[in-house]
Gaussian input, Z-matrix of N, CA and C with variables (Angstrom, degrees):
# hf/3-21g

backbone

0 1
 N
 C     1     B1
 C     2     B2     1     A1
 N     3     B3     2     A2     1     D1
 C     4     B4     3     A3     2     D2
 C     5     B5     4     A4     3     D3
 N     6     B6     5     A5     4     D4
 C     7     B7     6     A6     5     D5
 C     8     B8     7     A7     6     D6
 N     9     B9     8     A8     7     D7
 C    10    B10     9     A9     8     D8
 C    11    B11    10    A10     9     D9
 N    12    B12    11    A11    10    D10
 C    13    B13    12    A12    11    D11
 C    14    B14    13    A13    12    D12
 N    15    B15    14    A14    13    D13
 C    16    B16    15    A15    14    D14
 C    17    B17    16    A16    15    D15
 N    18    B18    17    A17    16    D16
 C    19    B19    18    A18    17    D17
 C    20    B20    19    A19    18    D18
 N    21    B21    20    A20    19    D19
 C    22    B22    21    A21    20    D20
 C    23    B23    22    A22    21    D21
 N    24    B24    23    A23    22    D22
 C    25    B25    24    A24    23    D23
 C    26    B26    25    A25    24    D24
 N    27    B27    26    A26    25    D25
 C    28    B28    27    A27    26    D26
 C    29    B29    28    A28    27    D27
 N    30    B30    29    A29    28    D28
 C    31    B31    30    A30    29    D29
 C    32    B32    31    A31    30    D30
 N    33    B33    32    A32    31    D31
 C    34    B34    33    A33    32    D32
 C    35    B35    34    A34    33    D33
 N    36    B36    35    A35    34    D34
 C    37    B37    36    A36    35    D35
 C    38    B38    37    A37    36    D36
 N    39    B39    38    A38    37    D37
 C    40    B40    39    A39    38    D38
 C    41    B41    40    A40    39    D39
 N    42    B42    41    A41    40    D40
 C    43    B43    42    A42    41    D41
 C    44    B44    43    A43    42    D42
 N    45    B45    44    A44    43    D43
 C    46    B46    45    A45    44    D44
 C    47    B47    46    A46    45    D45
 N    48    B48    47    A47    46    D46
 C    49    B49    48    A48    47    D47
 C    50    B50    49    A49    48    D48
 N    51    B51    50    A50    49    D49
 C    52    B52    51    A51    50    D50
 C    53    B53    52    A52    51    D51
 N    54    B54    53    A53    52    D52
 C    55    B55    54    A54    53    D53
 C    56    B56    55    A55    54    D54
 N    57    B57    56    A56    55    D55
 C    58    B58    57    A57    56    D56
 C    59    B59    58    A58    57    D57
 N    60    B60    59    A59    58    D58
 C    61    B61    60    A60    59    D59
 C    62    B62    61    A61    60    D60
 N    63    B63    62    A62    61    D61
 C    64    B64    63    A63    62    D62
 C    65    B65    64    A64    63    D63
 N    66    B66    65    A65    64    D64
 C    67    B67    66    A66    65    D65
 C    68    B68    67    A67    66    D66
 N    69    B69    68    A68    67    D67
 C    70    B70    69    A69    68    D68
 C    71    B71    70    A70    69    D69
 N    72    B72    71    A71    70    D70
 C    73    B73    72    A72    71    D71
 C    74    B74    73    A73    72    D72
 N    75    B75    74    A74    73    D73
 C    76    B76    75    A75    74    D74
 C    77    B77    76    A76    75    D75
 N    78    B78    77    A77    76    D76
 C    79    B79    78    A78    77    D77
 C    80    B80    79    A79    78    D78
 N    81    B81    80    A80    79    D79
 C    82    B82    81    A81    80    D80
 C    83    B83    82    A82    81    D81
 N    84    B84    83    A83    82    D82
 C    85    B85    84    A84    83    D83
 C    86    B86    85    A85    84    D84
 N    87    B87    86    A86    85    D85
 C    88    B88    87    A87    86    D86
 C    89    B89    88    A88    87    D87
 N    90    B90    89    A89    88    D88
 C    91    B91    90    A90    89    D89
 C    92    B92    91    A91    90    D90
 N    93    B93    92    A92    91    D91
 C    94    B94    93    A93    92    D92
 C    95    B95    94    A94    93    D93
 N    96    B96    95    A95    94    D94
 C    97    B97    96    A96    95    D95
 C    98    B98    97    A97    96    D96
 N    99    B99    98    A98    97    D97
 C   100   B100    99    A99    98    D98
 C   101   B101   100   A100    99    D99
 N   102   B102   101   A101   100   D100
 C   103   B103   102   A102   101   D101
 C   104   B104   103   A103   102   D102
 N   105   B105   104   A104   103   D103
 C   106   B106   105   A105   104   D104
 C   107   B107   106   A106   105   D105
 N   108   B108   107   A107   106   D106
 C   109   B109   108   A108   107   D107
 C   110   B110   109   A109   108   D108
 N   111   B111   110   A110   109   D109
 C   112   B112   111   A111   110   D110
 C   113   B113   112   A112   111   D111
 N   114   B114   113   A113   112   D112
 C   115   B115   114   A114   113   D113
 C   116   B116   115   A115   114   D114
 N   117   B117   116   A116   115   D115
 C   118   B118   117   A117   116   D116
 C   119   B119   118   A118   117   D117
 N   120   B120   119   A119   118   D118
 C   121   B121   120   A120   119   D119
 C   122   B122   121   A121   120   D120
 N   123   B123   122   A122   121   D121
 C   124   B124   123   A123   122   D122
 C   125   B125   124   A124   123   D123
 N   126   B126   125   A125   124   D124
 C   127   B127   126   A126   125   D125
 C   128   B128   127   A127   126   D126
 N   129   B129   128   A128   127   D127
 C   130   B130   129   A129   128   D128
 C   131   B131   130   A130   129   D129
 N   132   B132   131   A131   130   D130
 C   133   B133   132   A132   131   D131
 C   134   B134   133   A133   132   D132
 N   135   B135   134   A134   133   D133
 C   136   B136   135   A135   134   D134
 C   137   B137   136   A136   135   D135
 N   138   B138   137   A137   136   D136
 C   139   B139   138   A138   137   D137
 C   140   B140   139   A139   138   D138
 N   141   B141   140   A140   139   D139
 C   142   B142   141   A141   140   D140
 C   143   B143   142   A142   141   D141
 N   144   B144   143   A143   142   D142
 C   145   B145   144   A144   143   D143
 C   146   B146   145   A145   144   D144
 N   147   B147   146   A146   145   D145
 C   148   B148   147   A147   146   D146
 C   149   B149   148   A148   147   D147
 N   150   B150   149   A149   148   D148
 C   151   B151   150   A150   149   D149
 C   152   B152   151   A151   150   D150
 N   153   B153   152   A152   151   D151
 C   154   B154   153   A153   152   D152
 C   155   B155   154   A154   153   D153
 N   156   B156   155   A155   154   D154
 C   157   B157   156   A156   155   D155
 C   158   B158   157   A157   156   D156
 N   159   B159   158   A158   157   D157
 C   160   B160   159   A159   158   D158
 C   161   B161   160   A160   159   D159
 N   162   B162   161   A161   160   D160
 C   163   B163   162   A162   161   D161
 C   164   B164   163   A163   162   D162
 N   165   B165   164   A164   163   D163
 C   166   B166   165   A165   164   D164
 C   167   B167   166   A166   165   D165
 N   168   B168   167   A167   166   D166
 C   169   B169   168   A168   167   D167
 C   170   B170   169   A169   168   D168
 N   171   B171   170   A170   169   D169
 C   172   B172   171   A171   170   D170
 C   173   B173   172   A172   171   D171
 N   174   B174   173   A173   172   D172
 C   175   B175   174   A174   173   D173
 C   176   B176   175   A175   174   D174
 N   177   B177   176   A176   175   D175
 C   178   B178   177   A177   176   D176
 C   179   B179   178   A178   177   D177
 N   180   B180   179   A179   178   D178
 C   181   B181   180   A180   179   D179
 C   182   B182   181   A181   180   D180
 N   183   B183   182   A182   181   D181
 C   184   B184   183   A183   182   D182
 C   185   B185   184   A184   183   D183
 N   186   B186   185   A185   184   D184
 C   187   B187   186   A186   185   D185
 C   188   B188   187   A187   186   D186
 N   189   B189   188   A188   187   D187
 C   190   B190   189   A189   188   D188
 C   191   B191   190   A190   189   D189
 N   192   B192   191   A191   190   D190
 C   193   B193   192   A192   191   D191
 C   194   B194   193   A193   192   D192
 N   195   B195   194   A194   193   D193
 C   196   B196   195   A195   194   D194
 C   197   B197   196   A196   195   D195
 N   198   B198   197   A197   196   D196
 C   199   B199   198   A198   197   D197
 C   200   B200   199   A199   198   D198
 N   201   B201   200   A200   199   D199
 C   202   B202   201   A201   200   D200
 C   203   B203   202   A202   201   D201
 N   204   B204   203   A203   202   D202
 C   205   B205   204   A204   203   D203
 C   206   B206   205   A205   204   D204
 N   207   B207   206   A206   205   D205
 C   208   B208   207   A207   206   D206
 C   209   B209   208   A208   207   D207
 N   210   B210   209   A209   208   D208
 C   211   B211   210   A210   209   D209
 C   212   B212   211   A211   210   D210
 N   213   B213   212   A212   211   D211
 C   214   B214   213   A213   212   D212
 C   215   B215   214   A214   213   D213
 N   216   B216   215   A215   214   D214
 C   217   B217   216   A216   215   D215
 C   218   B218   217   A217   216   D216

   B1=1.4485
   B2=1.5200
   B3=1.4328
   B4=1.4087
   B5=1.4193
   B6=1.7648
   B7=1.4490
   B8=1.6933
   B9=1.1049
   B10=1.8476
   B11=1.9222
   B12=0.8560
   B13=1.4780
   B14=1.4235
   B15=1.6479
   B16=1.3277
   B17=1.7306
   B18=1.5437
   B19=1.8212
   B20=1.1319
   B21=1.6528
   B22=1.5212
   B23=1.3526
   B24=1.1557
   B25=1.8614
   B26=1.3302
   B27=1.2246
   B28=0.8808
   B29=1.3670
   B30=1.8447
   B31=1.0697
   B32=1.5548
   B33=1.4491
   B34=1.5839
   B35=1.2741
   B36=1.3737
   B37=0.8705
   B38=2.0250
   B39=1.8797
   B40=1.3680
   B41=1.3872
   B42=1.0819
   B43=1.2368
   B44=1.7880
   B45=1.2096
   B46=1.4727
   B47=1.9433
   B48=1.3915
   B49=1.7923
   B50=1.1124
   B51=1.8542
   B52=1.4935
   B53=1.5021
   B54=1.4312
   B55=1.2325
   B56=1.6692
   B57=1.5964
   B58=0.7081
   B59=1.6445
   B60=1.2221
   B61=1.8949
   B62=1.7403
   B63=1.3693
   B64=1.3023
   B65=1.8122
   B66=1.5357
   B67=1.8252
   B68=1.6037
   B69=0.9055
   B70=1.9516
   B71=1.3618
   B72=1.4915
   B73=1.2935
   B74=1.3502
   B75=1.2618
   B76=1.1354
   B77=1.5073
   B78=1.4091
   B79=2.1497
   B80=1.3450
   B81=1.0097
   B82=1.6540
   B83=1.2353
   B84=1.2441
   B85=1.6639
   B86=2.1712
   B87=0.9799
   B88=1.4001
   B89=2.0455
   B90=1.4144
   B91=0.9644
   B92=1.5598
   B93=1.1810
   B94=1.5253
   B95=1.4275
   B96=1.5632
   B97=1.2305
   B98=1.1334
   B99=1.3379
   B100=1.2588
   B101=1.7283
   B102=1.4517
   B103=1.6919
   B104=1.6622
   B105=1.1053
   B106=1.5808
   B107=1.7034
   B108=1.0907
   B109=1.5536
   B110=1.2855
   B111=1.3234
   B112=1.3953
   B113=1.4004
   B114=1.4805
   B115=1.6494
   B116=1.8828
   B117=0.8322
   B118=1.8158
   B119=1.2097
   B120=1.7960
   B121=1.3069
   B122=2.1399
   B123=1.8107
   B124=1.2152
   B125=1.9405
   B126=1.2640
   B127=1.6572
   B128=1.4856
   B129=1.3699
   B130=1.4909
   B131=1.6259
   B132=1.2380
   B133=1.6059
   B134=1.7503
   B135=1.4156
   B136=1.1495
   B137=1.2676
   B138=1.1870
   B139=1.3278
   B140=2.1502
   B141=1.5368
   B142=1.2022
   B143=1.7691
   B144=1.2899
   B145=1.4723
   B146=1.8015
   B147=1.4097
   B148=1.9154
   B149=1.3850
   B150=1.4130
   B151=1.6775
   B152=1.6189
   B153=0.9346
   B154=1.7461
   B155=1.5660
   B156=1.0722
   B157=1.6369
   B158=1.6649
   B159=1.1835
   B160=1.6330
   B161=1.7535
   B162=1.5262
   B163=1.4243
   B164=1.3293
   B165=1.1926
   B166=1.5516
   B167=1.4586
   B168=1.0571
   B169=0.8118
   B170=1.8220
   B171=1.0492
   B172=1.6994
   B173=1.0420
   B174=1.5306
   B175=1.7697
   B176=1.3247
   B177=1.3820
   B178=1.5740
   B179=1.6759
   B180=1.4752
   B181=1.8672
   B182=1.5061
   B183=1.1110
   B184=1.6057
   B185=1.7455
   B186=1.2107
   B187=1.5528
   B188=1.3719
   B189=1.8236
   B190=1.3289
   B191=2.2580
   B192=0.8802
   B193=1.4818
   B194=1.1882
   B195=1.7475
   B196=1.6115
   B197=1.7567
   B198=1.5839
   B199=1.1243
   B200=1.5776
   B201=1.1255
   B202=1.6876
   B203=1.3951
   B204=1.3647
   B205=1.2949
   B206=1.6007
   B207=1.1897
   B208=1.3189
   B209=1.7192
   B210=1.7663
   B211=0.7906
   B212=1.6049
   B213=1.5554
   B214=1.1639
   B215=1.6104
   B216=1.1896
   B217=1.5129
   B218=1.6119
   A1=107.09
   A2=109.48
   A3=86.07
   A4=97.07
   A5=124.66
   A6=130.07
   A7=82.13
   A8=94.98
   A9=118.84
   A10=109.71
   A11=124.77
   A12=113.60
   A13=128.09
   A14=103.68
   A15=116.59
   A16=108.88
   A17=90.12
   A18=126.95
   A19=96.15
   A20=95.13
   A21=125.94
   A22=107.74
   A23=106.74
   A24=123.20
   A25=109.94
   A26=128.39
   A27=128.07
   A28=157.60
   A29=143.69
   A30=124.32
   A31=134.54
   A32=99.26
   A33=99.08
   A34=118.24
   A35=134.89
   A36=129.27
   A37=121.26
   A38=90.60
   A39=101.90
   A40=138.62
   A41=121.20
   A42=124.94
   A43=124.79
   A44=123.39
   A45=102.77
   A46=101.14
   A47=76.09
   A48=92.90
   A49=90.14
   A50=111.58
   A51=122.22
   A52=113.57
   A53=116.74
   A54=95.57
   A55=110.40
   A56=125.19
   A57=118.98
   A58=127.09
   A59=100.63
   A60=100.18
   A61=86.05
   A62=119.12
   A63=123.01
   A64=141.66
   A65=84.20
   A66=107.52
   A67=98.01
   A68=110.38
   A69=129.59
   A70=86.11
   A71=113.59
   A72=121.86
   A73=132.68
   A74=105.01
   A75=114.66
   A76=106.87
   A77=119.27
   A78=125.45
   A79=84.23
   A80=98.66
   A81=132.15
   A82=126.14
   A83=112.32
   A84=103.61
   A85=94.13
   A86=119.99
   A87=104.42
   A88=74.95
   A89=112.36
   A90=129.42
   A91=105.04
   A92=135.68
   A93=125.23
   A94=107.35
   A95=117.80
   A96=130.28
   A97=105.40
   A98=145.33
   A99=154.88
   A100=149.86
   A101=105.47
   A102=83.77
   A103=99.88
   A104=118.90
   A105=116.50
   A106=100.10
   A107=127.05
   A108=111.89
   A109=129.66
   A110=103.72
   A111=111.13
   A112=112.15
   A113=110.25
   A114=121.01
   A115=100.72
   A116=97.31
   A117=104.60
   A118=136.77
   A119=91.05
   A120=132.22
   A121=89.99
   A122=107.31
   A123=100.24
   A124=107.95
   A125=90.52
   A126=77.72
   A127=87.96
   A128=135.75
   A129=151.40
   A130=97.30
   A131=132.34
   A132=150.54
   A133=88.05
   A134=136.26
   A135=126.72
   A136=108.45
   A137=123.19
   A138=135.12
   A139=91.96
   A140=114.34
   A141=102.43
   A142=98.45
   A143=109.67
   A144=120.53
   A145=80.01
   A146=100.98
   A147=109.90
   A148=90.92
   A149=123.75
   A150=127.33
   A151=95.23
   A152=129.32
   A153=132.03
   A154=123.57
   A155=79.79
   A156=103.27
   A157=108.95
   A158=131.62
   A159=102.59
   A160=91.80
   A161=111.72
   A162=130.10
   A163=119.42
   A164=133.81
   A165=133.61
   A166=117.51
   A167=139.36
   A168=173.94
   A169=150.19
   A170=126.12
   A171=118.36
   A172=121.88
   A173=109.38
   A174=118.84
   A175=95.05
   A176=122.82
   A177=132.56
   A178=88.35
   A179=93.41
   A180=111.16
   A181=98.93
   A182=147.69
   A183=142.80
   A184=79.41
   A185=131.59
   A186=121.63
   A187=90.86
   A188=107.85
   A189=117.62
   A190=97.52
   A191=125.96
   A192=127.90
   A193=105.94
   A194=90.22
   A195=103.59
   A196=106.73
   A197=136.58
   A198=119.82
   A199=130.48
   A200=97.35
   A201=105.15
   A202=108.45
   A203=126.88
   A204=107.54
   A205=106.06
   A206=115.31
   A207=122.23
   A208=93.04
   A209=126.63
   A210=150.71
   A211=113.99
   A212=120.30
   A213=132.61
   A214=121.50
   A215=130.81
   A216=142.95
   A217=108.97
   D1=139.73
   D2=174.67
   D3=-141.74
   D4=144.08
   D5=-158.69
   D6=-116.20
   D7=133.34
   D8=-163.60
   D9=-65.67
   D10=109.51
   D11=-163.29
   D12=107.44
   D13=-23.17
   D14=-164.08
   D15=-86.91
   D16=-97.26
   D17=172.73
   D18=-153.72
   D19=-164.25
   D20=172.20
   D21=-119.28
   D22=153.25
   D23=-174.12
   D24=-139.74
   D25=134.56
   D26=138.19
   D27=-85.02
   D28=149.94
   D29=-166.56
   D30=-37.19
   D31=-17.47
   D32=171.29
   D33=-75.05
   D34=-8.52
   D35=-169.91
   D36=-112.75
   D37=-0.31
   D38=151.57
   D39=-98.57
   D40=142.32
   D41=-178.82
   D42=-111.01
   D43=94.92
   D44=-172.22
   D45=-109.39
   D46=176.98
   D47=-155.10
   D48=-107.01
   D49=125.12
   D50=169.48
   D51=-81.78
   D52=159.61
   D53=154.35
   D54=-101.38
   D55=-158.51
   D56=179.10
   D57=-83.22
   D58=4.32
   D59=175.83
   D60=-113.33
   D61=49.03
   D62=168.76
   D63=34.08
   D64=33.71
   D65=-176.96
   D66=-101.40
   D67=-173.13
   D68=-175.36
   D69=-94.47
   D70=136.90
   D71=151.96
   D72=-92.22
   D73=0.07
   D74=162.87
   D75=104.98
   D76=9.07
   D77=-179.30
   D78=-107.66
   D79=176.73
   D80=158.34
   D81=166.50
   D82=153.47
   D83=-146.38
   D84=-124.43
   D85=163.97
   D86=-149.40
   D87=-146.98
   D88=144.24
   D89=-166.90
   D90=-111.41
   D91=105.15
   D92=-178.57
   D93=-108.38
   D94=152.16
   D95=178.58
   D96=-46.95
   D97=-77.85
   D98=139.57
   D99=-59.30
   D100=162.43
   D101=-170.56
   D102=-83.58
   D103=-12.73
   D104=179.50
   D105=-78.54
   D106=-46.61
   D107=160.25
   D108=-31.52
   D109=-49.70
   D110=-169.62
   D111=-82.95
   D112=-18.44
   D113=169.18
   D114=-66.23
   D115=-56.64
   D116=-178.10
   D117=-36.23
   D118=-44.17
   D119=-158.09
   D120=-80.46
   D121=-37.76
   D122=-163.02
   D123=-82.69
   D124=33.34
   D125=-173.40
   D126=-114.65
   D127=36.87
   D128=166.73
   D129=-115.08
   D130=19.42
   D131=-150.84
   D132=-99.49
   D133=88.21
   D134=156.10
   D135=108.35
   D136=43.40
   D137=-106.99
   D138=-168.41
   D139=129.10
   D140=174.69
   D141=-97.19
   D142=142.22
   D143=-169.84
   D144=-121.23
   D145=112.64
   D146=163.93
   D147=58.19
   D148=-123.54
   D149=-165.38
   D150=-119.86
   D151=30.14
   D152=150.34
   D153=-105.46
   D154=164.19
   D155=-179.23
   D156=-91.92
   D157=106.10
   D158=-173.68
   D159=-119.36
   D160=147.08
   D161=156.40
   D162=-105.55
   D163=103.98
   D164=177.32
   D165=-87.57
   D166=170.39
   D167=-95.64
   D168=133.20
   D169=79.92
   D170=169.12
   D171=-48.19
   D172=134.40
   D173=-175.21
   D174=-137.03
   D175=-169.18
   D176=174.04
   D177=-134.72
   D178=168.43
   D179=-170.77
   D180=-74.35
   D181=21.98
   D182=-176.50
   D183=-113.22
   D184=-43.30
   D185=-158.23
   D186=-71.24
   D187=-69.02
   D188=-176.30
   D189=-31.87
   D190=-107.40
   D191=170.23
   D192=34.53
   D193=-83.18
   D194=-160.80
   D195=-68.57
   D196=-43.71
   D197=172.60
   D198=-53.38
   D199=-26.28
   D200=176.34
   D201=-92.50
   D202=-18.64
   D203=169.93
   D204=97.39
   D205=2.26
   D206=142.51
   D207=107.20
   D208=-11.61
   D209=-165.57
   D210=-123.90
   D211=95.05
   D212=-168.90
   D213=-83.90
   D214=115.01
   D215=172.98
   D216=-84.92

């Protein structure tokens, strides 16, 4: 994947949020090398990514955890 301005990432480093009848809920939480990446990364914050709308957000890996269920897709 690559966020325009940023780097490149790969799928390991996304995380999306199932729900419980096991579809995308539509979050996903994105793992950056750094916290200044991920500062960088948020000025794509409201922002159309391809033909979406994306809202970001900073979390820490206890949020990431607990939304996924401790078990990453």
């Amino acid at each position: 994947m690559h966020i325009p301005g940023v780097f490149h990432l790969t799928e390991a480093h996304v995380f999306v949020v199932m729900t419980t009848q096991g579809r995308s809920s539509g979050q996903a939480f994105v793992e950056f090398p750094s916290p200044g990446d991920a500062d960088h990364a948020m000025q794509l914050d409201r922002q159309m990514f391809g033909n979406r709308y994306v809202e970001l957000f900073l979390s820490s890996p206890e949020e990431m955890q607990r939304a996924t269920g401790g078990g990453y897709y």
